[in-house]
Short mmCIF file of the C-alpha atoms (twelve columns), coordinates in Angstrom:
data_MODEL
# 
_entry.id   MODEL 
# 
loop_
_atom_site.group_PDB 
_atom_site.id 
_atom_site.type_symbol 
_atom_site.label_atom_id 
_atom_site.label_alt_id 
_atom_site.label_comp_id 
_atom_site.label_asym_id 
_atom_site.label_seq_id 
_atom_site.Cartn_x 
_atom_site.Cartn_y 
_atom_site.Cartn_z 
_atom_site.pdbx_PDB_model_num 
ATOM 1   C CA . UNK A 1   1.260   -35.697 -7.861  1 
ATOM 2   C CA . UNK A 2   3.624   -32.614 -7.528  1 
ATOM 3   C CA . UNK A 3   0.709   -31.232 -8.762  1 
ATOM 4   C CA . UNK A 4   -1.564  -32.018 -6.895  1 
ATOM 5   C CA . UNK A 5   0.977   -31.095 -3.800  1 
ATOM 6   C CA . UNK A 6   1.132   -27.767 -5.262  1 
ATOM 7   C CA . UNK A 7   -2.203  -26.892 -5.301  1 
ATOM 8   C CA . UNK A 8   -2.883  -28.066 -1.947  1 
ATOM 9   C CA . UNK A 9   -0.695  -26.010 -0.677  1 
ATOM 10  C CA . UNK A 10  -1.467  -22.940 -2.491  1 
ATOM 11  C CA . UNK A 11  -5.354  -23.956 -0.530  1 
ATOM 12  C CA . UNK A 12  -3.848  -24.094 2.186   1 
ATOM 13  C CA . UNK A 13  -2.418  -20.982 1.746   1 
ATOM 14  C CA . UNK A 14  -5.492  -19.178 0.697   1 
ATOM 15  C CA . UNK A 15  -7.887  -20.155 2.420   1 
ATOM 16  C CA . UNK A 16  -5.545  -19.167 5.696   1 
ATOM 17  C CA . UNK A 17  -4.843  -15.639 4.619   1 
ATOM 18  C CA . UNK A 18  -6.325  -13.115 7.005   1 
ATOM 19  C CA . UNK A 19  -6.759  -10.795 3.960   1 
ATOM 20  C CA . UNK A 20  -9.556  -11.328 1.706   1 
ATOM 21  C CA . UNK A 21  -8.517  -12.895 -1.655  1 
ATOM 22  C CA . UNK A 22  -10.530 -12.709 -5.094  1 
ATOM 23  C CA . UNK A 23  -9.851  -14.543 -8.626  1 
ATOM 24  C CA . UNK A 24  -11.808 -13.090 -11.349 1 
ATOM 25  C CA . UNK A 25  -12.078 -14.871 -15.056 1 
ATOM 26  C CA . UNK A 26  -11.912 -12.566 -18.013 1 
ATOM 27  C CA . UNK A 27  -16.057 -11.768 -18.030 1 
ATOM 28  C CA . UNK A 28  -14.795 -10.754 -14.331 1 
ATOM 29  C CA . UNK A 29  -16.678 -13.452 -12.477 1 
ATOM 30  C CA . UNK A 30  -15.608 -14.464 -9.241  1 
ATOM 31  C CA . UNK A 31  -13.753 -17.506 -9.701  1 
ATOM 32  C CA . UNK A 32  -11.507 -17.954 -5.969  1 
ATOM 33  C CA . UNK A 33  -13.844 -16.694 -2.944  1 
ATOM 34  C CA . UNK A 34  -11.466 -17.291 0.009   1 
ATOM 35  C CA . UNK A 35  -12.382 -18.058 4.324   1 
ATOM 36  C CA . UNK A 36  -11.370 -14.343 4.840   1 
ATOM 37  C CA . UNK A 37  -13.633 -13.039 1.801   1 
ATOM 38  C CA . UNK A 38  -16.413 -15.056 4.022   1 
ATOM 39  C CA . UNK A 39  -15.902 -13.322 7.115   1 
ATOM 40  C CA . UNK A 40  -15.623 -9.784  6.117   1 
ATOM 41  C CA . UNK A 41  -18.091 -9.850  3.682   1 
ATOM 42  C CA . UNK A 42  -20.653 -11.849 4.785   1 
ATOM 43  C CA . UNK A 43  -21.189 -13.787 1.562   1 
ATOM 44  C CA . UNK A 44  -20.272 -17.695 1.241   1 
ATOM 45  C CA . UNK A 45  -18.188 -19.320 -1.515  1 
ATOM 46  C CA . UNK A 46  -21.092 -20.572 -3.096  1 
ATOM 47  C CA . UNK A 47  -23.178 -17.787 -3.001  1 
ATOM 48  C CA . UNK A 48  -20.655 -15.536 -5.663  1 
ATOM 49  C CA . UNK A 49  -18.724 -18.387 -7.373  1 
ATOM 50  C CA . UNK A 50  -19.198 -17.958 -11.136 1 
ATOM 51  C CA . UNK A 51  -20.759 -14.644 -10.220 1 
ATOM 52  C CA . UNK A 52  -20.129 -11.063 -10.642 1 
ATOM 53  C CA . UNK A 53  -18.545 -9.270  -6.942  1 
ATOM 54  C CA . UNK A 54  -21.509 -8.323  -4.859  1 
ATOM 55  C CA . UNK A 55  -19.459 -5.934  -3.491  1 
ATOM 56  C CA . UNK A 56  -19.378 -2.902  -5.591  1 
ATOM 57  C CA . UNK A 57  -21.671 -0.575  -4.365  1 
ATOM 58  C CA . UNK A 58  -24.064 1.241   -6.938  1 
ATOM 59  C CA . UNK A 59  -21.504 4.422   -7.422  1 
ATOM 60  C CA . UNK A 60  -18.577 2.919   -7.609  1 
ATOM 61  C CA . UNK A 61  -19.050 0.796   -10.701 1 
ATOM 62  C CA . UNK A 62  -17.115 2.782   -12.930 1 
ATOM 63  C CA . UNK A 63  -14.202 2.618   -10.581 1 
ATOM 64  C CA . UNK A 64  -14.154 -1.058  -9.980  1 
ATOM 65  C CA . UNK A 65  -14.325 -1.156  -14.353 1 
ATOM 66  C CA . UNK A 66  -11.174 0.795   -14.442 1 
ATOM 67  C CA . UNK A 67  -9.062  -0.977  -11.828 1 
ATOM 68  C CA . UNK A 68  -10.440 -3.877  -13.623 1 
ATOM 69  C CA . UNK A 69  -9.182  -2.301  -17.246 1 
ATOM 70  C CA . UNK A 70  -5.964  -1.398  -15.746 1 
ATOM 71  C CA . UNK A 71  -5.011  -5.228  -14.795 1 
ATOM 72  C CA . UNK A 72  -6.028  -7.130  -18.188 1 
ATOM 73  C CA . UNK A 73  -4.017  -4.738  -19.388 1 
ATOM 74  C CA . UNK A 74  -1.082  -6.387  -17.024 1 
ATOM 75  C CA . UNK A 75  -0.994  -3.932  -14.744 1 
ATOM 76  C CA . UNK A 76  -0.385  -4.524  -11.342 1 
ATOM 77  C CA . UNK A 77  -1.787  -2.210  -8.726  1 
ATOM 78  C CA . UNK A 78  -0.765  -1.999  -4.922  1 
ATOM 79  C CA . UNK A 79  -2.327  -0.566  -1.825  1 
ATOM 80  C CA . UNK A 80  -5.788  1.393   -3.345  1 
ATOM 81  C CA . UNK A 81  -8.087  2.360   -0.794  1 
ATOM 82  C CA . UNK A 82  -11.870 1.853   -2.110  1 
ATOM 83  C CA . UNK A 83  -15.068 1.328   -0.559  1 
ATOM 84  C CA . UNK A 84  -17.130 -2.095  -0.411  1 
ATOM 85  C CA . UNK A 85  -20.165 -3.269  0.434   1 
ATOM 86  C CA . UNK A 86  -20.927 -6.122  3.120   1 
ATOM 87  C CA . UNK A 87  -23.919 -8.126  2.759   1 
ATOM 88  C CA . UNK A 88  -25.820 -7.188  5.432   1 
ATOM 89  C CA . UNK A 89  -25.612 -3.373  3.263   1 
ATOM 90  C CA . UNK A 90  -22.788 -1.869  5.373   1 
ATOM 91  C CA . UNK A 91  -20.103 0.148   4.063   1 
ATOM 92  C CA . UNK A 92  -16.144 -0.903  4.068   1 
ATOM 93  C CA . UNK A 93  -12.613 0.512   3.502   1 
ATOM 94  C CA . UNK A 94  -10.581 -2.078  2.090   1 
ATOM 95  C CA . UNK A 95  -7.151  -1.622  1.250   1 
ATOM 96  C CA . UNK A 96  -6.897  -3.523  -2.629  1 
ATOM 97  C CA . UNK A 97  -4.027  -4.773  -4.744  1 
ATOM 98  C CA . UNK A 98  -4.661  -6.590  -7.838  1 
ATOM 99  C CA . UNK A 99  -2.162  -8.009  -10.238 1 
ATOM 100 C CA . UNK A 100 -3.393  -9.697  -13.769 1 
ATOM 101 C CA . UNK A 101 -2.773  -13.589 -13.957 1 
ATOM 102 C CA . UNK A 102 -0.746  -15.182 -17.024 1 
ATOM 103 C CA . UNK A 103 -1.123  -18.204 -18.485 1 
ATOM 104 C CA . UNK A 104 2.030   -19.967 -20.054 1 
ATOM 105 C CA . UNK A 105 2.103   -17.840 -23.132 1 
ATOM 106 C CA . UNK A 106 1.830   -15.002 -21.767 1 
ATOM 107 C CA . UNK A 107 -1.441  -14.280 -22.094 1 
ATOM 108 C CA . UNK A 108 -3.695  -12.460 -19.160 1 
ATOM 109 C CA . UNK A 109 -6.478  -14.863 -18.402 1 
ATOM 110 C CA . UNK A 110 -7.978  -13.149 -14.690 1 
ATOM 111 C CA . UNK A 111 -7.153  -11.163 -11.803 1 
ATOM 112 C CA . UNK A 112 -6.150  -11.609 -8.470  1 
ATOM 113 C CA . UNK A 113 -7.148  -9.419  -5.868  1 
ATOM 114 C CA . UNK A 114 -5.802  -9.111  -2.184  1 
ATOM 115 C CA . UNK A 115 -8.211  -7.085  -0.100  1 
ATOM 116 C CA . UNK A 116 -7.869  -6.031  3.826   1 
ATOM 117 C CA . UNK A 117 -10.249 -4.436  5.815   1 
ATOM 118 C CA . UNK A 118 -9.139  -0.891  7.073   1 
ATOM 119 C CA . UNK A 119 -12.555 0.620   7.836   1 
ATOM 120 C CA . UNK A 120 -11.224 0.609   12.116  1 
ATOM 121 C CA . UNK A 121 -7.804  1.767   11.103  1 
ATOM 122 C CA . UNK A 122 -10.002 4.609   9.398   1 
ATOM 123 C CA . UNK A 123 -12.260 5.183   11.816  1 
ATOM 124 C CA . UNK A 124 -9.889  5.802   14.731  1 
ATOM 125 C CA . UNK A 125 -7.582  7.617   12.233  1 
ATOM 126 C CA . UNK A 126 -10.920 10.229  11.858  1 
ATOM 127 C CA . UNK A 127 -11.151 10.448  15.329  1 
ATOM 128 C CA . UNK A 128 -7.767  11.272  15.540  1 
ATOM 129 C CA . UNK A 129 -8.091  13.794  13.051  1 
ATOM 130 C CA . UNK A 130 -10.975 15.043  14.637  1 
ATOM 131 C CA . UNK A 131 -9.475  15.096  18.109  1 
ATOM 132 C CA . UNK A 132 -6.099  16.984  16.406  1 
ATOM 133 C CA . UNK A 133 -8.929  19.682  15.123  1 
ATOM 134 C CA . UNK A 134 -10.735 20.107  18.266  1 
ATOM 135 C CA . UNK A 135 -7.610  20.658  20.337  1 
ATOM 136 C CA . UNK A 136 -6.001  23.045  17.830  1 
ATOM 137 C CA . UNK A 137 -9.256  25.077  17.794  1 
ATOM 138 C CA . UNK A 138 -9.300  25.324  21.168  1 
ATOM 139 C CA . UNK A 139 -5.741  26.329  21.573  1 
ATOM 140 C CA . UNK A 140 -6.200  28.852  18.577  1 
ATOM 141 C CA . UNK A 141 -8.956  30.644  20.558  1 
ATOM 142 C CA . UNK A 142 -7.924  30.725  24.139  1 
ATOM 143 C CA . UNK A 143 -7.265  33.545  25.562  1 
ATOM 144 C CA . UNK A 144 -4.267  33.193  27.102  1 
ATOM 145 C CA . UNK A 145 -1.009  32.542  24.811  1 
ATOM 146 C CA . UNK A 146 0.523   29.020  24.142  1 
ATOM 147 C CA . UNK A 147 3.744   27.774  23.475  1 
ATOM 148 C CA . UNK A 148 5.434   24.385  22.645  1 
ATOM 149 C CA . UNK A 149 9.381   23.438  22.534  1 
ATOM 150 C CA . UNK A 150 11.271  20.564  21.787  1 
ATOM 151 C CA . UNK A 151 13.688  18.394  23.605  1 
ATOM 152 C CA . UNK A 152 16.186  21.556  22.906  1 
ATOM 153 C CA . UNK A 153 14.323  24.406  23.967  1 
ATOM 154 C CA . UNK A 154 12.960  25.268  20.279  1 
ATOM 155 C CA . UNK A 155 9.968   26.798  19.264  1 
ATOM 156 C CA . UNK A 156 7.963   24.490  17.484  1 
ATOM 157 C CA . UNK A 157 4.158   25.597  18.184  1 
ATOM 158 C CA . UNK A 158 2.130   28.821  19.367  1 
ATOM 159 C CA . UNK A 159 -0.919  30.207  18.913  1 
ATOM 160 C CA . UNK A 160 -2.710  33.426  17.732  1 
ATOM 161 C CA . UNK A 161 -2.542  34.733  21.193  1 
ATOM 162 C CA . UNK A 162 0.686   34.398  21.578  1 
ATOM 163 C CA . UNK A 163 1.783   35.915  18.307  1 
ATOM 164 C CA . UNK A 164 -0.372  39.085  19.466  1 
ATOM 165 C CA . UNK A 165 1.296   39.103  22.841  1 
ATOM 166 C CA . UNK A 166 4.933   39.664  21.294  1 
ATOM 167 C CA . UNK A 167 3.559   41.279  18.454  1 
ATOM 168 C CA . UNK A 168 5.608   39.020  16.003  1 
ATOM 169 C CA . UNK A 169 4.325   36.368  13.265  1 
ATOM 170 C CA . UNK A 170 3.934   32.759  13.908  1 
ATOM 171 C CA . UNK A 171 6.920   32.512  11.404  1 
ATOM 172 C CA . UNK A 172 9.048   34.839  13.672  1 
ATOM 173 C CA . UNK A 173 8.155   32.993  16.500  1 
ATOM 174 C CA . UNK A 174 9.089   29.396  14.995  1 
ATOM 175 C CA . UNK A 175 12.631  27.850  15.301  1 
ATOM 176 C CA . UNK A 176 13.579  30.216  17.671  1 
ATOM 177 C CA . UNK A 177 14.392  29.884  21.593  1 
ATOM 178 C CA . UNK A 178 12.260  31.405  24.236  1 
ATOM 179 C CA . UNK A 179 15.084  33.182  25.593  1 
ATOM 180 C CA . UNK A 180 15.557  35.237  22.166  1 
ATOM 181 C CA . UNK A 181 12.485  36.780  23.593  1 
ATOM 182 C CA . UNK A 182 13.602  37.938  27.243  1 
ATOM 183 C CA . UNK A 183 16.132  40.446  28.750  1 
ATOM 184 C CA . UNK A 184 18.673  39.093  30.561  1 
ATOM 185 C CA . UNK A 185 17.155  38.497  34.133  1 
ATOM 186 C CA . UNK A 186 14.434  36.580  32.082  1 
ATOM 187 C CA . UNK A 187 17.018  34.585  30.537  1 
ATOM 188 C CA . UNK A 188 18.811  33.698  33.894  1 
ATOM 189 C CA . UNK A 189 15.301  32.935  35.286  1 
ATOM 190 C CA . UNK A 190 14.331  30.707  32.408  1 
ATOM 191 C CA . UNK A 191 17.288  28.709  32.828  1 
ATOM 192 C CA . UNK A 192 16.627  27.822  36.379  1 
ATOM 193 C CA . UNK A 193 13.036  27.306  35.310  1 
ATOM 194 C CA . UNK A 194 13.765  24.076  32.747  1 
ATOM 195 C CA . UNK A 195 15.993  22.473  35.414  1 
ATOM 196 C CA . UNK A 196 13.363  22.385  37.364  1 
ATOM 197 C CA . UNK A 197 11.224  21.017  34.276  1 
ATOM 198 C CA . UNK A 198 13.437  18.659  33.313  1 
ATOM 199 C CA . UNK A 199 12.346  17.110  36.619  1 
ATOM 200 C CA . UNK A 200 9.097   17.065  36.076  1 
ATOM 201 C CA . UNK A 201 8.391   20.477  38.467  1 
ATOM 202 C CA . UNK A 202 5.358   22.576  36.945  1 
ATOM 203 C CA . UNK A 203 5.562   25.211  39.120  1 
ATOM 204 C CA . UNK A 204 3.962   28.564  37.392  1 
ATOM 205 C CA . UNK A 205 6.425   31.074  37.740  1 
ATOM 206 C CA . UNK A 206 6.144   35.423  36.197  1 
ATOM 207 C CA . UNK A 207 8.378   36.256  33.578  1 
ATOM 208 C CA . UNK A 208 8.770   39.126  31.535  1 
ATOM 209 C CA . UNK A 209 9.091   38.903  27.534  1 
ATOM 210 C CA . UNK A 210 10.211  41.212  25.097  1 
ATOM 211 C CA . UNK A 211 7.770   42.729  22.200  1 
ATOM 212 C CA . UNK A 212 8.542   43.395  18.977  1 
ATOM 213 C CA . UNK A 213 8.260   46.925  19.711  1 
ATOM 214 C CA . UNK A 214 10.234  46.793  22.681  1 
ATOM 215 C CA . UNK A 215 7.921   47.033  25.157  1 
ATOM 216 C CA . UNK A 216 7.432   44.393  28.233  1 
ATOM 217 C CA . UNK A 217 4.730   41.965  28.675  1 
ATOM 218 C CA . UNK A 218 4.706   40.862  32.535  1 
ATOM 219 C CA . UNK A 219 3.301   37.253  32.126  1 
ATOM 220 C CA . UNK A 220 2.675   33.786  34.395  1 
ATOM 221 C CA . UNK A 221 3.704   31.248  32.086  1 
ATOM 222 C CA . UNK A 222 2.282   27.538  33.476  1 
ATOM 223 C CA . UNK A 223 4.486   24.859  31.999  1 
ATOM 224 C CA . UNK A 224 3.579   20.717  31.566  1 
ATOM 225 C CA . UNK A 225 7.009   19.038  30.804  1 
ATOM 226 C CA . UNK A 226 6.594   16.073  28.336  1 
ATOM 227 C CA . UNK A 227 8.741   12.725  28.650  1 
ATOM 228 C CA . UNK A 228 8.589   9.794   26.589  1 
ATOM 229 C CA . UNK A 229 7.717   6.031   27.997  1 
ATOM 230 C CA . UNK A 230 11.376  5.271   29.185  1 
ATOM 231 C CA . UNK A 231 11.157  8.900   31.193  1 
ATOM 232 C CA . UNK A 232 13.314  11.120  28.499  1 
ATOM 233 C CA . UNK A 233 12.532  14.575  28.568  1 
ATOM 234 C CA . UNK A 234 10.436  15.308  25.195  1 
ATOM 235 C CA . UNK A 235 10.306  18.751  25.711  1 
ATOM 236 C CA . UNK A 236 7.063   20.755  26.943  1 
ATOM 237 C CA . UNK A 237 3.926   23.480  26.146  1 
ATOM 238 C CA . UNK A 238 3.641   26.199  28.533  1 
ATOM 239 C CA . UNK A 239 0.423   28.304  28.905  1 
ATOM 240 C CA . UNK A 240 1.242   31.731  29.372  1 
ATOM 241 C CA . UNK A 241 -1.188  34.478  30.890  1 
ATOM 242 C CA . UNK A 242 -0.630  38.504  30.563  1 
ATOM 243 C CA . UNK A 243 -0.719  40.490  33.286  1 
ATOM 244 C CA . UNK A 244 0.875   43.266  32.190  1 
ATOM 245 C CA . UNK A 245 -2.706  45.323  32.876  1 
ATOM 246 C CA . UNK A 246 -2.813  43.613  36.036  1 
ATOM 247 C CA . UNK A 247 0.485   44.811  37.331  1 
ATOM 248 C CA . UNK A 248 -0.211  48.186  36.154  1 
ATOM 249 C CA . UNK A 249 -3.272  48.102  38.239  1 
ATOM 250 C CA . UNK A 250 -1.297  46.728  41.217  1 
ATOM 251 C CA . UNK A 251 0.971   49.747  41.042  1 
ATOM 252 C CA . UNK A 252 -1.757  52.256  40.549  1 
ATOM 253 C CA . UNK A 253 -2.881  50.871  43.821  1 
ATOM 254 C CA . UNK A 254 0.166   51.310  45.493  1 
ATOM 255 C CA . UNK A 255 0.313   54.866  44.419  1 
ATOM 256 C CA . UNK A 256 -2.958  55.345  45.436  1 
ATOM 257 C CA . UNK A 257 -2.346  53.705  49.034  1 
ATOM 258 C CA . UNK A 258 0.803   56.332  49.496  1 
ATOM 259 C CA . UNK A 259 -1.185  58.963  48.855  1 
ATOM 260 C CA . UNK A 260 -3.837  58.052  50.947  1 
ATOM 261 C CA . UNK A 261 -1.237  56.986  53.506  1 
ATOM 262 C CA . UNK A 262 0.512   60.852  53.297  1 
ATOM 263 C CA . UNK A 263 -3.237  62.498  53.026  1 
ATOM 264 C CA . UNK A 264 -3.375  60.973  56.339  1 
ATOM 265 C CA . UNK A 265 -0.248  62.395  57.159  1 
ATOM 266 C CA . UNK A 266 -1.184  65.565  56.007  1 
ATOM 267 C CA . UNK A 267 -4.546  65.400  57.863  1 
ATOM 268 C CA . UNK A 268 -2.979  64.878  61.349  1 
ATOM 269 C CA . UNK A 269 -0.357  67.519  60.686  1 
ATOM 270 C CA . UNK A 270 -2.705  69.798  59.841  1 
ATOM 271 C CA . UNK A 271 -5.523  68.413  62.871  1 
ATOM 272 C CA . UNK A 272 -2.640  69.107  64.952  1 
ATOM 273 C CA . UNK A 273 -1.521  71.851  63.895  1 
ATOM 274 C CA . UNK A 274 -4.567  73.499  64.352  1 
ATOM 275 C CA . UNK A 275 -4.706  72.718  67.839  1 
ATOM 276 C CA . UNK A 276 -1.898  75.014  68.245  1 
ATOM 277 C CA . UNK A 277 -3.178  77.966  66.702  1 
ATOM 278 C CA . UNK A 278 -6.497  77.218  68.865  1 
ATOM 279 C CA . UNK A 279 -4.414  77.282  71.683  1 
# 
């Protein structure tokens, strides 16, 4: 009777799992087919009992021999991502643990296999990837410079543009403060700046940096503060223009309007001047 309790409950157990579970004999037939096996695989208990698993695709034969190998050997193997067929011919990633089962001698007589379904935890973690890709390829060939910080003001990201802006290395750049890389009115500036951030303000505002070779870069920079859920500034990434060709062509245009302004000067003097002598 105790038993019998026991292996009711072990059922029980079993056939409520959510992840798929698998008992193979020694000739590695399928021997325990459980409700969750069912659902993601599409076969039923009595289509693979005393069977081989239906669910090694053609290629991966070899592998499933191995991991097989590995546990009549009394090895135990945790968390192996392979790929499995479904029934319908679809493809997934299952997450597998096995561990050999003893009989009470000693001796290994089958395997136990655990199996979950990861092929959506995959996919999105692709996408993810993919997204991570996308984004860093676009920030890596902008053509304006960007810059991320931490919660402390630190460098932790910037792109190629960047780097050519200031003329230093990425690996110059990192770990260092923004304000290692302006004069002291920039630093003053910058300071009023994050306060401002810290609340959330993303007002663009022109700043001048330092190069490497000690000339100035006149820039915009275009901030986006970051806070977490409960509203704790994160820190922020800042999009940062030149316009150091722009201001130069600003003040040639200023020169050129004061000598335009005292060639008009000139001209009237002279206009009038002339009157004089015609007179």
């Amino acid at each position: 009777e105790k038993l019998r309790d026991v292996n009711e409950t072990l059922h029980a157990l079993l056939q409520a799992s959510p992840a798929a579970i698998t008992l193979l004999d020694m000739n590695g037939n399928v021997q325990v087919w459980n409700r969750a096996a069912e659902r993601i695989y599409g076969w039923t208990a009595e289509e693979v009992l005393d069977r081989p698993l239906p669910t090694i695709p053609s290629g991966k034969q070899d592998e499933h021999r191995m991991l097989r190998e590995r546990a009549l050997r009394g090895e135990s193997i945790t968390g192996v991502e392979v790929q499995r067929q479904k029934k319908d011919g679809s493809f997934l990633h299952i997450s597998l643990s096995i561990a050999p089962l003893h009989d009470a001698e000693g001796n290994v007589t089958g395997i136990v296999g655990v199996m979950t379904d990861i092929t959506d935890w995959k996919r999105a973690e692709e996408e993810r990837r993919q997204s991570e890709e996308d984004y860093r390829e676009l920030v890596e060939t902008m053509n304006d410079g960007f810059i991320m910080q931490d919660e402390d003001g630190i460098i932790i990201y910037v792109n190629k543009k960047m780097c050519e802006m200031l003329g230093y290395t990425e690996e110059e750049i990192i770990d260092h403060r923004m304000t290692d890389f302006y004069d002291e009115a920039g630093k003053i500036l910058y300071q009023h700046q994050m306060v401002k951030r810290k609340k959330g303000e993303r007002d663009p505002y022109k700043i001048a940096w330092m190069r490497k070779d000690g000339r100035q870069v006149a820039t915009i920079v275009s901030p986006e503060p970051k806070f977490d859920k409960a509203g704790n500034f994160e820190g922020s990434f800042s999009v940062v223009t030149d316009i150091t060709e722009l201001k130069e062509l600003e003040e040639r245009l200023r020169q050129t309007q004061k000598m335009e302004g005292l060639g008009t000067l000139a001209g009237g003097i002279a206009h009038d001047f002339n009157n004089i002598l015609a007179i």
